[in-house]
C-alpha positions in Angstrom: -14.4 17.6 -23.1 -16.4 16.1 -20.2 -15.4 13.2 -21.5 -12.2 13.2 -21.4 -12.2 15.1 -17.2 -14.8 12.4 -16.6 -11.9 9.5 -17.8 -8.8 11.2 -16.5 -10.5 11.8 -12.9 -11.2 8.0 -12.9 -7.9 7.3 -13.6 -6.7 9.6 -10.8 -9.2 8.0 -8.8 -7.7 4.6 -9.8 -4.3 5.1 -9.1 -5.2 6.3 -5.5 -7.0 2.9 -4.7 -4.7 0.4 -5.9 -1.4 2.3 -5.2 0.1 -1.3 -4.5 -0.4 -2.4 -8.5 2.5 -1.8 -10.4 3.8 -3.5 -14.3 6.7 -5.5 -14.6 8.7 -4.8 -18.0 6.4 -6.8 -20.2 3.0 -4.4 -18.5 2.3 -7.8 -16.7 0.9 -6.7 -13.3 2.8 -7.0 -10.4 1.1 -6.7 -7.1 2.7 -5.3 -3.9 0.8 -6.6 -0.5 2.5 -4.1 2.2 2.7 -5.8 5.1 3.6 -4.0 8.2 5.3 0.0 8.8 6.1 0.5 12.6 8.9 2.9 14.1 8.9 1.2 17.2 9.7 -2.8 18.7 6.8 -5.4 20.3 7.7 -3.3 23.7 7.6 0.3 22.4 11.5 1.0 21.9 12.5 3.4 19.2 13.9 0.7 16.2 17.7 2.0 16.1 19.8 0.4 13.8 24.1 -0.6 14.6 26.2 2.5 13.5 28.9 0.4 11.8 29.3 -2.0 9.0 26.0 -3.2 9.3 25.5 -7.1 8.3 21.8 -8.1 7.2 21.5 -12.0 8.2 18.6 -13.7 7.2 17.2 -17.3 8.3 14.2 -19.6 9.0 13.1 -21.0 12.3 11.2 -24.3 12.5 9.8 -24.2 16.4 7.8 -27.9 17.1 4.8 -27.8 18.8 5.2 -27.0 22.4 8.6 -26.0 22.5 9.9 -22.9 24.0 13.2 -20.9 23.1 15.4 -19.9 26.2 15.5 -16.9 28.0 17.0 -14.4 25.3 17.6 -10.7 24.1 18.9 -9.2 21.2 21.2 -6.3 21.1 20.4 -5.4 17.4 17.4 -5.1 15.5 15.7 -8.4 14.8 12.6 -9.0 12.3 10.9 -11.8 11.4 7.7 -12.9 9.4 5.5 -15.5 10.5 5.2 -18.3 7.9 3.0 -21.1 10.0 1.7 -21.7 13.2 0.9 -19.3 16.6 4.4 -18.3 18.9 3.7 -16.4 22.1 6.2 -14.2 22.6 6.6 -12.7 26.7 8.7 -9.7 27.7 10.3 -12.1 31.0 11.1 -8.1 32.5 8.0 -6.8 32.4 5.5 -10.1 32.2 3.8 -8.5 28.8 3.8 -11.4 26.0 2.3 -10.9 22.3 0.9 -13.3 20.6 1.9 -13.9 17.1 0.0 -16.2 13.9 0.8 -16.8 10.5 1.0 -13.3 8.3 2.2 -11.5 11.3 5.5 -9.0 11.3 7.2 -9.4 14.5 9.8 -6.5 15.2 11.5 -7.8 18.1 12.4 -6.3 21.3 16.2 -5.0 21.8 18.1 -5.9 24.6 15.0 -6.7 26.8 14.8 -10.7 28.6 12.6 -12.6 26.2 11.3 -16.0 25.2 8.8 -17.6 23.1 6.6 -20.5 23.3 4.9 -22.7 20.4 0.9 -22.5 21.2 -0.6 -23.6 18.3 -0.6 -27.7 17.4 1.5 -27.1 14.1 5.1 -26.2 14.3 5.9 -22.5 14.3 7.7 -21.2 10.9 9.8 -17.9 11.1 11.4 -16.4 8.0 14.0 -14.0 10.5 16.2 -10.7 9.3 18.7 -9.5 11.7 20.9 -6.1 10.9 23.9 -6.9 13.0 27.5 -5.4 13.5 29.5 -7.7 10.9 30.7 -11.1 12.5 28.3 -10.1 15.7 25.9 -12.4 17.3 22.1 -11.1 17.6 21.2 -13.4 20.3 22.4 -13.9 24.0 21.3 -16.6 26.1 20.6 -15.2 30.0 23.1 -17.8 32.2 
């Protein structure tokens, strides 16, 4: 009988420190790598999402070495997952920037000035998700 506590308590143990493992169909292991849970945006704002007929656009970004993106903002939620390279990313408002490497989960500011410069020597690879209004643009250039 200890036995058998002794084994199911390791399992229970087990389960608790690889709660990312998980079998596909055929019990081949799948594995789960979480990468980021926030509630909020680089600059702190509550993540609210459009109230109608929400559009999910995804795309990739190839920034070259050096470059820098216009003055921007967004007025829906953008994401985007940093494939290669390091992109500086300042709040042109309030002077704050972030700086952002390969791995990293940017949840982008909304409706705040931005812009984003290449600082590594590699080009800068984004994989970007944007929940939109349908047919609405997530990006305005400041005139």
């Amino acid at each position: 009988m200890r036995k058998i506590l002794a084994s199911a308590l390791l399992l229970a143990v087990a389960s608790f420190v690889h709660p990312a493992l998980a079998l596909d169909s055929s019990g081949t292991p799948v594995v789960v790598t979480p990468l980021a849970s926030r509630t909020t945006t680089a600059s702190g704002q509550p993540i609210t999402l459009p109230q109608k007929n929400v559009q999910v656009l995804v795309s990739t970004y190839d920034i070259a070495p050096g470059a820098t993106l216009p003055v921007h903002r967004h007025p829906f939620p953008r994401y985007a997952y940093v494939q290669a390279g390091t992109l500086k990313v300042t709040n042109v408002e309030t002077g704050n920037s972030n700086t952002y490497k390969t791995g990293d989960f940017i949840i982008e500011m909304i409706g705040q000035w931005h812009q984003a410069t290449n600082i590594g020597d590699g080009p800068v690879k984004l994989l970007v998700i944007d929940q939109v209004e349908e047919g609405a643009k997530n990006t305005e250039l400041r005139q």
